[in-house]
N, CA, C and O of each residue as an XYZ file, in Angstrom:
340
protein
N      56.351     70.332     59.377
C      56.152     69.449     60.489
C      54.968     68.535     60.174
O      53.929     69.075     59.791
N      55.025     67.020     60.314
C      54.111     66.611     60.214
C      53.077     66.056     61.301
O      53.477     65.952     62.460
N      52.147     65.799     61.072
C      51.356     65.728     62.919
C      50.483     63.999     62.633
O      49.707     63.728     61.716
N      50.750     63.482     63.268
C      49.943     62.255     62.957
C      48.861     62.480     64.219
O      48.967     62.779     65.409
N      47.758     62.172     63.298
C      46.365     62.097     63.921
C      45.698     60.470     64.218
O      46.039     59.573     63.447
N      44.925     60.219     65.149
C      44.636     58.696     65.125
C      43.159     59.026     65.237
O      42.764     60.061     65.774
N      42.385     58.141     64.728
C      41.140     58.200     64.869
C      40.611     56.631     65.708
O      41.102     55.547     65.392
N      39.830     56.744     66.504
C      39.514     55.120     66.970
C      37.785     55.122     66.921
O      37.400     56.288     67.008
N      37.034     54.489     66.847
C      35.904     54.102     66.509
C      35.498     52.943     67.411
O      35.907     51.803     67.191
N      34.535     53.298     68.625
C      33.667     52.161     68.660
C      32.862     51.845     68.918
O      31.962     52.682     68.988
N      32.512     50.297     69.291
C      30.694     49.676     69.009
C      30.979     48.925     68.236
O      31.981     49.030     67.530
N      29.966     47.765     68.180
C      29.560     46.131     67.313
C      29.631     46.728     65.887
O      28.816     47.504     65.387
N      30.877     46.171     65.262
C      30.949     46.245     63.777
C      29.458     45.641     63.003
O      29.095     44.532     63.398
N      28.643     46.288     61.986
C      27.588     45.769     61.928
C      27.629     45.439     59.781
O      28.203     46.073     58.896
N      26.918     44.450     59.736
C      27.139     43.630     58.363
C      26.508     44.814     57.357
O      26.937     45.029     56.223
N      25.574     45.428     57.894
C      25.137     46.503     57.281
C      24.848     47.852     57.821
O      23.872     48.053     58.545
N      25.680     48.773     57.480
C      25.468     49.865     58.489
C      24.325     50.918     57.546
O      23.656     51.812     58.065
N      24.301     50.524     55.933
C      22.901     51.508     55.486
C      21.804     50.759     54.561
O      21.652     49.538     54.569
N      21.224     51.462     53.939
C      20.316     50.198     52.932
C      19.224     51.156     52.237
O      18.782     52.052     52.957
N      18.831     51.087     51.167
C      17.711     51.990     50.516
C      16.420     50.556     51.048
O      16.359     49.365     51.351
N      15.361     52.147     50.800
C      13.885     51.823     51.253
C      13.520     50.578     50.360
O      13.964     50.634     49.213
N      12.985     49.769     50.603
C      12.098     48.837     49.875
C      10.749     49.482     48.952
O      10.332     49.241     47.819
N      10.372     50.281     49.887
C       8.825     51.273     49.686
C       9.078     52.827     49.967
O      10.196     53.072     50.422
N       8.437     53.645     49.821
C       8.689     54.881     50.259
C       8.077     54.684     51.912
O       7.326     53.931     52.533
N       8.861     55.786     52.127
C       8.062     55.763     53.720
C       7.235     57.300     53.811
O       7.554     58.485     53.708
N       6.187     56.640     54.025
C       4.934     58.055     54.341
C       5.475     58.476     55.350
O       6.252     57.884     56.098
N       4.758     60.376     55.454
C       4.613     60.984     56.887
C       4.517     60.381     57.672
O       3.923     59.332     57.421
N       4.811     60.501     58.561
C       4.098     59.592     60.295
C       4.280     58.269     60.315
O       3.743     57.617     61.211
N       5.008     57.687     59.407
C       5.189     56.377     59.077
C       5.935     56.152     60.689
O       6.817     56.857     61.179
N       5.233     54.878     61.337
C       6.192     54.327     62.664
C       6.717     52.866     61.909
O       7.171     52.098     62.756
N       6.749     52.444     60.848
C       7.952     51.377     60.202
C       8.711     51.967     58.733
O       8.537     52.972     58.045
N       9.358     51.139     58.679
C      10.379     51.270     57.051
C      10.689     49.583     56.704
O      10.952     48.657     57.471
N      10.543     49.620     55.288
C      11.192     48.392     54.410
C      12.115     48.531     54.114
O      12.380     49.661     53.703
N      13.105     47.590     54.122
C      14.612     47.789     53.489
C      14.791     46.340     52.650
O      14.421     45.206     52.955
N      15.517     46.847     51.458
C      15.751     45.955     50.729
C      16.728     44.709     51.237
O      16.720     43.604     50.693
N      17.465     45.019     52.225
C      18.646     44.175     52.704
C      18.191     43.870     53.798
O      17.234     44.602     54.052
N      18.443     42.968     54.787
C      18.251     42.243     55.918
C      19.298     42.651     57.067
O      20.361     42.218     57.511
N      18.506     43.617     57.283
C      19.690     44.452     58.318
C      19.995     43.708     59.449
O      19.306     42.699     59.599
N      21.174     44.025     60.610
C      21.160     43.479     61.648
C      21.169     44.723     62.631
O      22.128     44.841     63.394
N      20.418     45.410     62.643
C      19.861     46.635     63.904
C      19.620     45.964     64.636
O      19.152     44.859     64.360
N      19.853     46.384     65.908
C      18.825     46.293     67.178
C      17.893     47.456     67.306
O      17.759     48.460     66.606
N      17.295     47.055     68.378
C      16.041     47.674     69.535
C      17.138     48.801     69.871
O      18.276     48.405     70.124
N      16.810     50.477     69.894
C      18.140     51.828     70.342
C      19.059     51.930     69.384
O      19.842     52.863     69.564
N      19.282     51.105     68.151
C      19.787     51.935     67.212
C      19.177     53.103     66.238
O      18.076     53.154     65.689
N      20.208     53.967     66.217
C      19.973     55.123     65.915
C      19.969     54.953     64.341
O      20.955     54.373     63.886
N      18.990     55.381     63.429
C      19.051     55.876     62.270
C      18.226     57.095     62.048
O      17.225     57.562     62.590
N      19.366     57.612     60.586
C      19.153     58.978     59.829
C      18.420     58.436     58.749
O      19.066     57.609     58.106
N      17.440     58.617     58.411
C      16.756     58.275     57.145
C      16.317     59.852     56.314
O      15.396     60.645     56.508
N      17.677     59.824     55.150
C      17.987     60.496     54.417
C      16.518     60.509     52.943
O      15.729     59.650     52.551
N      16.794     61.986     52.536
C      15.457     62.344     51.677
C      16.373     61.868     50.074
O      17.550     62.135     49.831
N      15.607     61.273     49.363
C      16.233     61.452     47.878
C      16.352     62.532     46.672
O      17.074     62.745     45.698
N      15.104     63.142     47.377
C      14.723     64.306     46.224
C      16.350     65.096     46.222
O      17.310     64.578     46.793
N      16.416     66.139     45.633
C      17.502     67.186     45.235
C      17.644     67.972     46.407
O      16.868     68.790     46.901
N      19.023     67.500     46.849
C      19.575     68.741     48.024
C      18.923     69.747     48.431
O      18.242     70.302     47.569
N      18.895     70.323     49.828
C      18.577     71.225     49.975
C      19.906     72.090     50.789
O      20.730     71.507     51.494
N      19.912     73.519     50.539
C      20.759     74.252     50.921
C      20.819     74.908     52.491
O      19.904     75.648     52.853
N      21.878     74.611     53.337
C      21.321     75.744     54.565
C      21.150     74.747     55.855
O      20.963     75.080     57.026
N      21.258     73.547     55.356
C      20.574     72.385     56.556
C      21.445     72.691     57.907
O      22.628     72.928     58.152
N      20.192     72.555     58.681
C      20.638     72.489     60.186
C      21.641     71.262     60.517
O      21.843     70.366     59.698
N      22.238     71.301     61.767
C      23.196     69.466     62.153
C      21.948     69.354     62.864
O      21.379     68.280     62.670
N      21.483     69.994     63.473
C      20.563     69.918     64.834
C      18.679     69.325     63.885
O      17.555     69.363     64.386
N      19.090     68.864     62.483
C      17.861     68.955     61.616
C      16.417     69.470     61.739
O      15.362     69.091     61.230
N      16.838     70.802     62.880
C      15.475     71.477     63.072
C      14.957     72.319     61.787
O      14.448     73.415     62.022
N      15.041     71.937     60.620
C      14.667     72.611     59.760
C      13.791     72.280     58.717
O      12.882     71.709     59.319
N      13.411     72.286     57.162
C      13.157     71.525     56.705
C      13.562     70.829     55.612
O      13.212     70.778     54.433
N      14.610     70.160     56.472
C      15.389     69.597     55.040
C      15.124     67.798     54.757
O      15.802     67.104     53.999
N      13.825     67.282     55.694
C      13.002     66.376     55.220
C      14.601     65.004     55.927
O      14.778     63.799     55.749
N      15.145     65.748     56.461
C      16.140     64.357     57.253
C      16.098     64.142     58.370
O      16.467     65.036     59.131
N      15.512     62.541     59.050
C      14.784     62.424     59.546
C      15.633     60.851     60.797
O      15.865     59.731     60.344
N      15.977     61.352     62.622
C      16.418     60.588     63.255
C      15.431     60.143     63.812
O      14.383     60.738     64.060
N      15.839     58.594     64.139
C      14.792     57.846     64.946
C      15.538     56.708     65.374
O      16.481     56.223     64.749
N      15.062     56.275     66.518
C      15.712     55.078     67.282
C      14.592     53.559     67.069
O      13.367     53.436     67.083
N      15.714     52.592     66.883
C      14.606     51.080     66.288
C      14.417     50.946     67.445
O      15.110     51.208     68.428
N      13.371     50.490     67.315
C      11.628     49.844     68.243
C      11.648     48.488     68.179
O      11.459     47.774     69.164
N      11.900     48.020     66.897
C      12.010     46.428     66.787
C      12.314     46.623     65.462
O      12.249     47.614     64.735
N      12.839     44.895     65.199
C      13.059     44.437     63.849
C      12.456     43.326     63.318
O      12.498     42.312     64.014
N      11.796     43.255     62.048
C      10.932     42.148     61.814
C      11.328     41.474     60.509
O      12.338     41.877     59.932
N      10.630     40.506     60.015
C      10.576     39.880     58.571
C      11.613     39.438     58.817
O      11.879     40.607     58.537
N      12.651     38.875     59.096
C      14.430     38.586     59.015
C      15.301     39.875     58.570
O      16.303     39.903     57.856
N      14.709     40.791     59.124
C      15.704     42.286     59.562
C      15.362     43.192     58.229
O      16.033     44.184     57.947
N      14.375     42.795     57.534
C      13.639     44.273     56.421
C      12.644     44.731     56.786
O      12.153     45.538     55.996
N      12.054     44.540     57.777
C      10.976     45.279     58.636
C      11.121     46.357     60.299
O      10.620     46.239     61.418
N      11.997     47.281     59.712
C      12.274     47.815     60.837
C      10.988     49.180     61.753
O      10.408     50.047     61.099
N      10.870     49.059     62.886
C      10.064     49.947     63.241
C      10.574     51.100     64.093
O      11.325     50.767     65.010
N      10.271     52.550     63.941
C      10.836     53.476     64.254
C       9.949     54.270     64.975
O      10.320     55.350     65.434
C-alpha cells in the first residue's frame, strides 16, 4: 500500500536562510558577522551552530553542553552582516 504524505511549509521565503560567521563569536557575544548580507528581521529565530567536532548525546531542548546556541534578532546592521542577538 502506498501512503502519500504532503508536507506544507510556511512564512516569507527568505534569500538567505543560513551563512557562516565573518569572525568568531565570543561568549556573551550580543552581535554576529556574517559573510553574506542576510535579510533577517527584528524576532527571527536563529541556531548558531558550533564548528568544532560533534558532540554525542545532544539535547533538542539544547539544555546541555553541546555549545548550540538559539537567539532571536534584535536588529540588523551594515546592509544585513551585522546582526544583533
Amino acid at each position: 500500500m502506498t501512503e502519500l504524505m504532503l508536507h506544507q511549509m510556511h512564512g516569507k521565503e527568505l534569500k538567505y536562510t543560513w551563512s557562516q560567521l565573518a569572525m568568531t563569536a565570543q561568549a556573551g557575544a550580543t552581535s554576529i558577522t556574517v559573510i553574506d548580507p542576510v535579510d533577517w528581521e527584528v524576532g527571527d529565530h536563529l541556531v548558531i551552530a558550533p564548528t568544532d567536532k560533534a558532540t554525542r548525546d545532544c539535547r533538542s531542548d539544547r539544555r546541555d553542553t553541546c555549545q548550540t546556541e538559539e537567539r532571536l534578532v534584535t536588529a540588523v546592521r551594515q546592509s544585513g552582516t551585522q546582526t544583533e542577538i
